[in-house]
C-alpha positions as CSV (number, residue, x, y, z in Angstrom):
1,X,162.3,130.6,105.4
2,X,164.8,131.4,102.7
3,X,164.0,132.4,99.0
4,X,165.0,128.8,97.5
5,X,162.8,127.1,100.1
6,X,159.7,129.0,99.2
7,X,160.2,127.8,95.4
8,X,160.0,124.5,96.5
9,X,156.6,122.2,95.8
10,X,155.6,118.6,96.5
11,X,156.3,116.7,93.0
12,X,158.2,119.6,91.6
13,X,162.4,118.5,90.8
14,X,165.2,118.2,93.4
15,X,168.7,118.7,92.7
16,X,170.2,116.4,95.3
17,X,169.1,113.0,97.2
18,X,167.7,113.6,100.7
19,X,168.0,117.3,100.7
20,X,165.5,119.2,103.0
21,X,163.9,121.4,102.9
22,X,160.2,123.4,104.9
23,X,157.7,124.7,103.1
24,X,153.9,126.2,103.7
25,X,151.0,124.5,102.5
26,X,147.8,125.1,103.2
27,X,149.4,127.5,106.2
28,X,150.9,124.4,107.5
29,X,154.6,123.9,108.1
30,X,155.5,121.1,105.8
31,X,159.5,119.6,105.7
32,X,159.9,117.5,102.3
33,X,163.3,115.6,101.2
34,X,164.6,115.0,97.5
35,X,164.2,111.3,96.9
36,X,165.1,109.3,93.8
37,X,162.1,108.2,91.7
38,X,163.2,106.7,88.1
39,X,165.4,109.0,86.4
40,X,164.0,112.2,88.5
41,X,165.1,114.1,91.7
42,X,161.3,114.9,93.1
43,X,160.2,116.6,96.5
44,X,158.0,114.8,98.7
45,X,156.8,115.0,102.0
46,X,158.5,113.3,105.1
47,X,155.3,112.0,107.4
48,X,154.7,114.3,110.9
49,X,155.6,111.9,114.1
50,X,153.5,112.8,117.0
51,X,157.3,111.9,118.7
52,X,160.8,113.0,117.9
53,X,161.3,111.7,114.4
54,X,159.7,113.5,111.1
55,X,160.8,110.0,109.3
56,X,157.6,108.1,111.2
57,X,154.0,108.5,111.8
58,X,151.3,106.3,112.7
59,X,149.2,104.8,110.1
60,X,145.5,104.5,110.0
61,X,144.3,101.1,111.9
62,X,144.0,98.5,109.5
63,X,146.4,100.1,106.7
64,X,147.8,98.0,104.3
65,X,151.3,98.3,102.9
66,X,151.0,99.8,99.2
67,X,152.7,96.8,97.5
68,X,153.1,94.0,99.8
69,X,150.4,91.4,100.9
70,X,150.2,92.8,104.8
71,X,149.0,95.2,107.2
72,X,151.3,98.2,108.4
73,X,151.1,100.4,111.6
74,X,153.2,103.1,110.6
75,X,154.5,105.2,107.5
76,X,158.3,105.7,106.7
77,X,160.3,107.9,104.5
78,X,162.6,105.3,103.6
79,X,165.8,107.0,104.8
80,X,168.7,104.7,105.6
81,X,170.2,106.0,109.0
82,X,172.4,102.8,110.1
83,X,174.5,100.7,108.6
84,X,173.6,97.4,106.5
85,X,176.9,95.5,107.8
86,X,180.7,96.4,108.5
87,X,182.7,97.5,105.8
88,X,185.8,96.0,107.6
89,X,184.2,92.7,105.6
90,X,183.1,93.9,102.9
91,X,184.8,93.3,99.7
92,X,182.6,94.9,96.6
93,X,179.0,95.8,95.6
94,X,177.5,95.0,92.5
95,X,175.0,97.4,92.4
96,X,171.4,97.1,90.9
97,X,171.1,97.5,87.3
98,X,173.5,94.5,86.1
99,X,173.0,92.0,83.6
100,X,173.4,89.0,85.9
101,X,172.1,85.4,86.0
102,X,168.6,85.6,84.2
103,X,167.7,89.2,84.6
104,X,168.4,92.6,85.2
105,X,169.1,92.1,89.1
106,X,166.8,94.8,90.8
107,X,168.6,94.6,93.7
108,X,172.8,94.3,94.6
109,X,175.3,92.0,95.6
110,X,177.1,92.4,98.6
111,X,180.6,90.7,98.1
112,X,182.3,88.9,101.9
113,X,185.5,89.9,102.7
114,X,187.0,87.5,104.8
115,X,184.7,84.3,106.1
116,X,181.4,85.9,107.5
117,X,179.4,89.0,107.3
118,X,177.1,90.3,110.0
119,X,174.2,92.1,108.6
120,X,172.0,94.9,110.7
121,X,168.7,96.6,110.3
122,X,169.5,99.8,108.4
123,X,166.2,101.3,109.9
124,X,163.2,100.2,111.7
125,X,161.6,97.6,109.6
126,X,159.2,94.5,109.8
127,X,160.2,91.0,109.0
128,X,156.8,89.9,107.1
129,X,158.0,87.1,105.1
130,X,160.4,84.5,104.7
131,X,161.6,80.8,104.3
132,X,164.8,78.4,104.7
133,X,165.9,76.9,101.5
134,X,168.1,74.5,100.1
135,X,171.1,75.8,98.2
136,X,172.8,74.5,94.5
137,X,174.9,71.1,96.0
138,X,178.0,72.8,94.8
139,X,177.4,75.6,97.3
140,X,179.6,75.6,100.7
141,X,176.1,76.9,102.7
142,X,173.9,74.0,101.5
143,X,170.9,76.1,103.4
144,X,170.0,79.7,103.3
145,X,167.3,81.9,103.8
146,X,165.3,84.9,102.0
147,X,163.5,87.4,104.2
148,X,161.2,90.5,103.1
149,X,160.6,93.0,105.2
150,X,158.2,95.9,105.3
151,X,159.5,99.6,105.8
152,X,156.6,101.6,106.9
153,X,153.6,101.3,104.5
154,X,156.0,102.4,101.5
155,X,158.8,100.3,101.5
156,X,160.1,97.1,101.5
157,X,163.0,95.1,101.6
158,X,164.6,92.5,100.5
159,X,167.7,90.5,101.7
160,X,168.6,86.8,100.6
161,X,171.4,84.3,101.3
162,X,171.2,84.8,105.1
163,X,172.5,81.5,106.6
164,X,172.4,82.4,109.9
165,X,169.9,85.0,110.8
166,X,169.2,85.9,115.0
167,X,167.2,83.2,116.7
168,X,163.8,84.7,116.7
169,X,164.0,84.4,112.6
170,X,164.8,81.0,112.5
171,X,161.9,80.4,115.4
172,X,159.2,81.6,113.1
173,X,159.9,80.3,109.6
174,X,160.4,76.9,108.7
175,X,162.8,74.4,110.3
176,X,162.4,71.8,107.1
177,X,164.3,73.6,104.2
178,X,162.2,74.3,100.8
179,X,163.7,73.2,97.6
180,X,163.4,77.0,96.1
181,X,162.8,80.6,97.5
182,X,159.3,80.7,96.5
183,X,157.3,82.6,99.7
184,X,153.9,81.3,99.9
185,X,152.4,83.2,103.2
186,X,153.0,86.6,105.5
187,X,153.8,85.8,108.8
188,X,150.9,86.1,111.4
189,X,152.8,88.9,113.6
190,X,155.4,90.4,111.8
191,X,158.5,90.6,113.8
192,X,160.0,94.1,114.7
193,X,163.6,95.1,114.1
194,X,164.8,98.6,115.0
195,X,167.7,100.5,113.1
196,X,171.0,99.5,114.1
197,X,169.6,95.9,115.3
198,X,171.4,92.6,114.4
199,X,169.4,90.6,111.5
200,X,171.8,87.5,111.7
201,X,175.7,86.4,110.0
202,X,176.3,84.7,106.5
203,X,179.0,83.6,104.7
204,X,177.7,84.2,101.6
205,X,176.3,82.3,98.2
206,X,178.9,80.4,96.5
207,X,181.3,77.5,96.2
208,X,183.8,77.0,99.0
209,X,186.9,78.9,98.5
210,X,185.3,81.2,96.6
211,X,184.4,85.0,96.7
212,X,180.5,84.7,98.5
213,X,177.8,87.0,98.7
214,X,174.6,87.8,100.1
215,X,171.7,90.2,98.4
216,X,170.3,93.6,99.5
217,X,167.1,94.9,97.7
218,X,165.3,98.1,98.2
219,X,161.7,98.9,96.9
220,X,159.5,101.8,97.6
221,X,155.9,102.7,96.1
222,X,157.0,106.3,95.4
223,X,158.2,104.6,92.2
224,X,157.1,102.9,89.5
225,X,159.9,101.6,87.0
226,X,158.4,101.7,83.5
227,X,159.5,99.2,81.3
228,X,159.1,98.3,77.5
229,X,156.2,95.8,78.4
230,X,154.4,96.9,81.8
231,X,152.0,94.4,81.5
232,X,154.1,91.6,81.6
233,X,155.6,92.8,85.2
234,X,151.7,94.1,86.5
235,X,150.0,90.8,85.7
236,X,152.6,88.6,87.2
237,X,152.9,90.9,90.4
238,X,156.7,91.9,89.6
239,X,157.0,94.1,93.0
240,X,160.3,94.1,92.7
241,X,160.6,94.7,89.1
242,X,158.1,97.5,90.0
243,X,159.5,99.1,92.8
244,X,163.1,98.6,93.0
245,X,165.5,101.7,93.7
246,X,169.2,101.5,94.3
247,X,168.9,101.6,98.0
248,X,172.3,103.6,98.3
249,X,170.7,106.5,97.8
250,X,168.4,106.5,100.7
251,X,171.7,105.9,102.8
252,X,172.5,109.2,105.2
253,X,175.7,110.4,104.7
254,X,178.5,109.3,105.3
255,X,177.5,105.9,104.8
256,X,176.5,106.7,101.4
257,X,179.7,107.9,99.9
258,X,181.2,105.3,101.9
259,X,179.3,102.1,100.2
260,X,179.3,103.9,96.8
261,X,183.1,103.4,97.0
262,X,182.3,99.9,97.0
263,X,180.7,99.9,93.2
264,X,182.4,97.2,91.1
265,X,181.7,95.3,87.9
266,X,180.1,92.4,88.0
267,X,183.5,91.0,87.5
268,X,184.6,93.1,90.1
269,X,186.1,96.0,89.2
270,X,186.5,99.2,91.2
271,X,184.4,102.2,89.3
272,X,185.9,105.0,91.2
273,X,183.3,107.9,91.2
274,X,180.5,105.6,90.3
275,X,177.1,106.0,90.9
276,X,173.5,104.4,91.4
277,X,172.0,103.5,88.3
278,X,168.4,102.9,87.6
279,X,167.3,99.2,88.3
280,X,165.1,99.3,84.7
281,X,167.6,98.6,81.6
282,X,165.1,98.7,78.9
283,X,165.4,101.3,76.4
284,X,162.7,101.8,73.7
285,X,163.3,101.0,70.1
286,X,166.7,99.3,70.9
287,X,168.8,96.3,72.0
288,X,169.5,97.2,75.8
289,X,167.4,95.3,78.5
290,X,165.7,92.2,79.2
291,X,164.0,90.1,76.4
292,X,161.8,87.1,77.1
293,X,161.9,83.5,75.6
294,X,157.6,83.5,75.6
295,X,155.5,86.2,73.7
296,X,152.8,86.0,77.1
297,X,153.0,89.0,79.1
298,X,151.8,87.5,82.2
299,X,155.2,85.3,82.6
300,X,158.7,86.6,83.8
301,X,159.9,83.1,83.4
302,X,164.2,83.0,83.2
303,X,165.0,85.2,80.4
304,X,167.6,87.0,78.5
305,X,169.6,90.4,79.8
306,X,171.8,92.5,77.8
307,X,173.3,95.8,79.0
308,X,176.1,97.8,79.7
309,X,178.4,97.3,82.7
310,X,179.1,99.8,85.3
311,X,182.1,100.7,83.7
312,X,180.1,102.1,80.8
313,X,182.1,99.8,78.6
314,X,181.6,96.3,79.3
315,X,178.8,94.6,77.4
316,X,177.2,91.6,79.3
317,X,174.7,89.1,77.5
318,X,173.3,87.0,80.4
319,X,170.2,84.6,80.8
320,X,172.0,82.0,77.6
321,X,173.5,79.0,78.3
322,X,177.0,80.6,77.4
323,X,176.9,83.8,79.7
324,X,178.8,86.5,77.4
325,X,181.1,89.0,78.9
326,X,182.4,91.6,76.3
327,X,185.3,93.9,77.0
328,X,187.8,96.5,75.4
329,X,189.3,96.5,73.1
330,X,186.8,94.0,71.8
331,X,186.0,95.3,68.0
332,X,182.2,93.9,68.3
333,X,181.5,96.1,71.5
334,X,178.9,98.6,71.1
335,X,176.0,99.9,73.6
336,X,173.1,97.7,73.6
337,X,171.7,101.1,74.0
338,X,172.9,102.5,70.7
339,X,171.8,98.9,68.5
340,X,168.2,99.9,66.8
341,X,168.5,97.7,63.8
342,X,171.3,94.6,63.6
343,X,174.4,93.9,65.8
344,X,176.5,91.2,66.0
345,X,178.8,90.5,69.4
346,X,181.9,88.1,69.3
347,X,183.0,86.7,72.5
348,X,186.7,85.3,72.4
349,X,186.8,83.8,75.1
350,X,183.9,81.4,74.6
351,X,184.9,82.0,70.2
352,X,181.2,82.4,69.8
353,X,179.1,85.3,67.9
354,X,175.8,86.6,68.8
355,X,173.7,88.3,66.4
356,X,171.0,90.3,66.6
357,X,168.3,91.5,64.6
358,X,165.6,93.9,65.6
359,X,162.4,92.6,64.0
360,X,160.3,95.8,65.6
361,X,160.1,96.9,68.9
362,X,159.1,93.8,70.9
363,X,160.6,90.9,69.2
364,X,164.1,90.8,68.1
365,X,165.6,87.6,66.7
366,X,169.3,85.8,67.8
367,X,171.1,83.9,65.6
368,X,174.4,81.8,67.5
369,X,177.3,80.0,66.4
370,X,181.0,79.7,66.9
371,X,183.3,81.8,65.4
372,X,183.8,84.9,64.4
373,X,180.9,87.2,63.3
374,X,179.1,86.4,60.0
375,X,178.3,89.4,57.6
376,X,175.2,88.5,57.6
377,X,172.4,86.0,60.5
378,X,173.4,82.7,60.2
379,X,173.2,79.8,63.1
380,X,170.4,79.0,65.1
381,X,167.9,81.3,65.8
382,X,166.2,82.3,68.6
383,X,163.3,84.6,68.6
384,X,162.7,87.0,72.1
385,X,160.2,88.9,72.8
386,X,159.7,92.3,75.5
């Protein structure tokens, strides 16, 4: 065993996702992998297989998964051997971390090339919950559905806007669509997919003619996203708030590199170089993140999102009835990051200002009108809390 290897503990920092590496404890030979937790690179242990793989072992009978409402049979260490879908159609991914409809999205958008997309299971994984759904009318797929699945005891996840998944999906959820996505029950026998497997085809959320996409999430109990106000995501059972990673980073290489070359805008912009970035926007004592429209921590009702873009330069304001997208060379633009007292936004395109005052570190109060910025808050105002 080299030098560098002996140095090497469980918990202690990592330089670079998925390296290996075998070390001694207790006199037993140990091999642990550099995964992404948060903002830190961390050694941790890859489960013993009694087989051929060190990413499996068998769990205890009667294990529960560590996040998820269902039994398990066997641990994971999350790594992504096999492709999610073709890149041939493949068009852009948003990935997690943007400012997007009501949230931060915790998980990414997977942009269609062409008319369908076939999607595949990236590793052996347990469908444990799902539902067909009704669409908006003004979508060309008027049904859909949302299906979790278990990854081992540790991980889960989470892929949405599947309109035509394999027949033995559609056999065990239900034939009469919902009017939402809410999931209100684990299936009886969850049903087994192994790496490389077909999941089903889509073509995508969205208006005919338009550029469609379907949702990829990725969640593991070796991390816990803190955020501004945990309790609000604890008490309403936030898993995905909790748990979400950027699940590009548990992809083996080369599909890793690959799909990163994929990272766009949400307006779709290549960001050549770009990399994951971590799912949890809120940064204390400032502007960036999410901010809710009630003070009670145990609701993550629709709210309000404001961070920076992939680009590192593009600042979106989403959750509002007029979504703002703020670009160079836009004099109002400044990180949401950097704003720890009063900021005020103007969007051209919708000749509209947004101004924000910090009242202390959970509320922060937004005054709107049209036109160009005030000097001082003026308009209606808004107050949001963390």
């Amino acid at each position: 065993m080299s030098s560098a290897a002996s140095k090497v503990t469980i918990g202690a920092p990592c330089k670079r996702v998925n390296q290996e590496a075998k070390i001694v404890v207790k006199k037993t030979s140990v091999r642990v992998v550099c995964v992404k937790e948060g903002k830190r690179l961390n050694w941790r242990a890859i489960p013993k297989d009694s087989t051929t793989s060190p990413a499996r072992s068998s769990a205890p009978s009667g294990s529960r998964h560590k996040f998820l409402n269902t039994t398990c049979k066997e641990t994971s260490d999350g790594r992504l051997t096999s492709k999610i879908t073709d890149v041939e159609t493949l068009l852009a991914i948003v990935p997690p971390g943007v400012a997007a409809g009501h949230e931060i999205k915790p998980h990414s958008y997977m942009r269609i090339k062409g008319n369908q997309a076939a999607i595949y299971a990236p590793i052996d994984m347990n469908l444990v919950q799902g539902s067909l759904y009704k669409e908006p009318t003004t979508f060309e797929a008027k049904t859909t559905y949302i299906l979790h699945f278990a990854v081992g005891c540790e991980f889960a996840m989470f892929l949405d806007h599947i309109t035509n998944p394999v027949d033995r999906i559609k056999l065990a959820l239900n034939k009469v669509p919902n009017e939402d996505t809410r999931l209100d029950f684990f299936l009886d026998e969850p049903i087994p997919f192994k790496a490389g497997e077909l999941i089903g085809y889509t073509i995508g959320a969205g208006p005919a003619n338009s550029t469609k996409q379907w949702d990829f999430g990725y969640y593991s109990s070796y991390v816990t996203n803190q955020y501004i106000n945990q309790e609000r995501r604890i008490r309403s059972h936030s898993w995905k708030q909790l748990h979400a990673v950027c699940g590009f980073d548990y992809f083996a290489e080369p599909l890793k590199s690959t799909y990163s070359s994929y990272f766009t805008t949400l307006r779709g912009v290549i960001v050549p170089g770009a990399t994951c970035r971590n799912p949890n926007r809120d940064v204390p004592g400032t502007l960036s993140g999410s901010w809710f429209f009630r003070a009670d921590s145990g609701s993550l009702d629709p709210h309000i999102a404001i961070a920076l873009d992939l680009d590192g330069k593009t600042v979106i304001i989403a959750g509002l009835e007029r979504h703002a997208t703020l670009e160079p060379p836009n004099e109002t633009l400044k990180d949401p990051a950097a704003i720890i007292d009063r900021h005020c936004y103007f969007d051209p395109a919708l000749d509209s200002y947004f101004f924000f005052t910090l009242m202390d570190k959970m509320t922060v109060d937004l005054f709107q009108g049209k036109g160009q910025c005030p000097t001082n808050p003026v308009g209606e105002r808004l107050r949001l809390y963390r």
